[in-house]
C-alpha positions in Angstrom: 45.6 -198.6 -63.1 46.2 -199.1 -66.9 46.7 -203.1 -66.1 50.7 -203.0 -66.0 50.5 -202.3 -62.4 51.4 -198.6 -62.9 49.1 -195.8 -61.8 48.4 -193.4 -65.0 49.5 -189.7 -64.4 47.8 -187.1 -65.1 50.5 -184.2 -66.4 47.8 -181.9 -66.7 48.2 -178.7 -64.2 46.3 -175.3 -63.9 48.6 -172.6 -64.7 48.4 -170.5 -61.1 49.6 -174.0 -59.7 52.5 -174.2 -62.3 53.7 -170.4 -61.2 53.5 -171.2 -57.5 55.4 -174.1 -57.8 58.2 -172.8 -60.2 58.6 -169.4 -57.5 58.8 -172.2 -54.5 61.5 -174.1 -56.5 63.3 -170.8 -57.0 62.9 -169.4 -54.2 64.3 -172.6 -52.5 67.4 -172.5 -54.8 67.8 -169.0 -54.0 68.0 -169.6 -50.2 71.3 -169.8 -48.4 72.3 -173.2 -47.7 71.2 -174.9 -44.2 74.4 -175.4 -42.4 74.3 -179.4 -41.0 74.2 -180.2 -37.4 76.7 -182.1 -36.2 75.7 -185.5 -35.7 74.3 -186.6 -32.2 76.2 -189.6 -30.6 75.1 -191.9 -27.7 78.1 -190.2 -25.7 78.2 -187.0 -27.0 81.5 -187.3 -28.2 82.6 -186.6 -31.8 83.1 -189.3 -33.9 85.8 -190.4 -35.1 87.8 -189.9 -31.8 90.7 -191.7 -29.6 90.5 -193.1 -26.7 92.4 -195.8 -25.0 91.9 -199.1 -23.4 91.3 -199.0 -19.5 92.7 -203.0 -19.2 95.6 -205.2 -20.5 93.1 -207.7 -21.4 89.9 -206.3 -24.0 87.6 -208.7 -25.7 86.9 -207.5 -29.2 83.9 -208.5 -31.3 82.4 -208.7 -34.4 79.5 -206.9 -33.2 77.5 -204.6 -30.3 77.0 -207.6 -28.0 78.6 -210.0 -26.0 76.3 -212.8 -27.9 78.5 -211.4 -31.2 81.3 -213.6 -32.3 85.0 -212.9 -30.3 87.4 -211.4 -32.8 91.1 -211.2 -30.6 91.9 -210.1 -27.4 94.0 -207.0 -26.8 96.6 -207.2 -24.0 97.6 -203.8 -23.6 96.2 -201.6 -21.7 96.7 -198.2 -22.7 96.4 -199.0 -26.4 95.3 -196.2 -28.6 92.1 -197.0 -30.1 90.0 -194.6 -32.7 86.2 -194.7 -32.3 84.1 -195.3 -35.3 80.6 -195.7 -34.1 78.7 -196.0 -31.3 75.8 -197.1 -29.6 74.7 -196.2 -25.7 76.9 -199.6 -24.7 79.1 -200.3 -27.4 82.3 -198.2 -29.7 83.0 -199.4 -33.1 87.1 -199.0 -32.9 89.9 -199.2 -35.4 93.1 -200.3 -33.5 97.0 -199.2 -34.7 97.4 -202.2 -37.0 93.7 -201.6 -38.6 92.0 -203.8 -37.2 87.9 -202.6 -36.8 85.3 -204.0 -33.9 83.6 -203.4 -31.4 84.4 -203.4 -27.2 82.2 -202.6 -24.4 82.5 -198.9 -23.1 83.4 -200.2 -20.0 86.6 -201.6 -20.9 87.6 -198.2 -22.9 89.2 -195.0 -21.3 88.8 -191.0 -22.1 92.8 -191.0 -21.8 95.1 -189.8 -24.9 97.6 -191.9 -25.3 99.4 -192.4 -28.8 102.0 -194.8 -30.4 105.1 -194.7 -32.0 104.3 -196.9 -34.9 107.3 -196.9 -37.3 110.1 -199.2 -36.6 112.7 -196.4 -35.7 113.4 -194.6 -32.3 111.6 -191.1 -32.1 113.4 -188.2 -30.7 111.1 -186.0 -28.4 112.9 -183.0 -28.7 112.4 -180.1 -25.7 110.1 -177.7 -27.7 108.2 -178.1 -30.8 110.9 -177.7 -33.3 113.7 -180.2 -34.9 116.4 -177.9 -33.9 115.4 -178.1 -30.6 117.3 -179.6 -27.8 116.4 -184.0 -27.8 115.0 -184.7 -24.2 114.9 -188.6 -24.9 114.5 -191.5 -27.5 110.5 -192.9 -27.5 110.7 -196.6 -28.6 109.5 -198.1 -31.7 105.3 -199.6 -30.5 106.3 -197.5 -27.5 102.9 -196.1 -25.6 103.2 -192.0 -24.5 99.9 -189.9 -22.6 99.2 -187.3 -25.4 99.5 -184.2 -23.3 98.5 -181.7 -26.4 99.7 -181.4 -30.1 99.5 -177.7 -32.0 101.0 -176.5 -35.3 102.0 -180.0 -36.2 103.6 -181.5 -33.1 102.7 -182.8 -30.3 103.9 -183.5 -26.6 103.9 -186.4 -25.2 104.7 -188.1 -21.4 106.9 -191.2 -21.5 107.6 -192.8 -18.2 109.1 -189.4 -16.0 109.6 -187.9 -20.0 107.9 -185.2 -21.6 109.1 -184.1 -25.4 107.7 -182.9 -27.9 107.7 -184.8 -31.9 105.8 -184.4 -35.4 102.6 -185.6 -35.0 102.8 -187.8 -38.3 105.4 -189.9 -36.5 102.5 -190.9 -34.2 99.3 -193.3 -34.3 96.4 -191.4 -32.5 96.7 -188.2 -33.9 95.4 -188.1 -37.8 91.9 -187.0 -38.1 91.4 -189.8 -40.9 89.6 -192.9 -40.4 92.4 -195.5 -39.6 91.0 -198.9 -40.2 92.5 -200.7 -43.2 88.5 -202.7 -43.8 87.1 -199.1 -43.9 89.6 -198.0 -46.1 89.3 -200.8 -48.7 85.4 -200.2 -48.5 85.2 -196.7 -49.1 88.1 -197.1 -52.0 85.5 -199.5 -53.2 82.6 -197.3 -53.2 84.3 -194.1 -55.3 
């Protein structure tokens, strides 16, 4: 210690260590790059992901507990809901108006539903193209089971229904992380 609190350094280094090191660092460089693993979740699911709510009435918190604070409630069950995080108990969701916390995996369901979040009628149309034939009208914060979406559209189930639609014209479909919090945040950070 040189009474600063700093250790001194000594630069000094034998030059058979200096060529070992400089062929590691190379040789390192040189290697191809490690592909990542994808990351390990409690559930084994990706994240993010949808899933839906399994009751028409969902505590939401500010946190992984029941001790956290109660945000809302959500009365709809069926609601399309994009997972964040998770722990073993808990998912981190952003909801279709952006709002972000966290519900019991109990109260949350595997089944893909998605909503018509613009303010107009959606024609489903009877095959994945807008020439095609229009099978019916989905409502405007109308639900609809997700039955599969490929090239851009996707088909959905409305009461007896099934029609196909762009999948922009949907909530529950963009790969993108859909709470408006997050968004701000990472805006923030660039």
């Amino acid at each position: 210690m040189d009474g600063q609190g700093e250790p001194k350094l000594n630069y000094r280094m034998k030059f058979p260590t200096l060529i070992f090191l400089t062929a590691l660092l190379v040789g390192a460089a040189c290697a191809p790059a490690a592909r990542a693993e994808p990351r390990q979740t409690p559930s084994g699911q990706p994240v993010p992901r949808y899933i839906s709510l399994k009751f028409d009435k969902v505590y939401a918190r500010a946190g992984p507990s029941e001790d956290h604070r109660l945000l809302w409630v959500y009365q709809v069950k069926g609601l399309p809901v994009q997972v964040i995080a998770e722990n073993s108990e808990w998912r981190r969701i952003c909801d279709p108006d952006g709002g972000m916390a966290w519900v019991h995996k109990r109260l949350t369901s595997g089944e893909s539903t998605v909503l018509r979040n613009k303010p107009t009628p959606l024609a489903l149309h009877r095959k994945p193209k807008a020439e095609a034939a229009i099978e019916a009208y989905l409502n405007p914060r109308a639900l609809a089971t997700l039955i599969r979406c490929e090239d851009g559209w996707c088909k959905v189930r409305a009461d007896r229904v099934t029609g196909w639609a762009p999948a922009n014209e949907f909530w529950g479909t963009s790969d993108a992380i859909q709470c408006k919090v997050a968004q701000r945040t990472s805006a923030r950070r660039r």
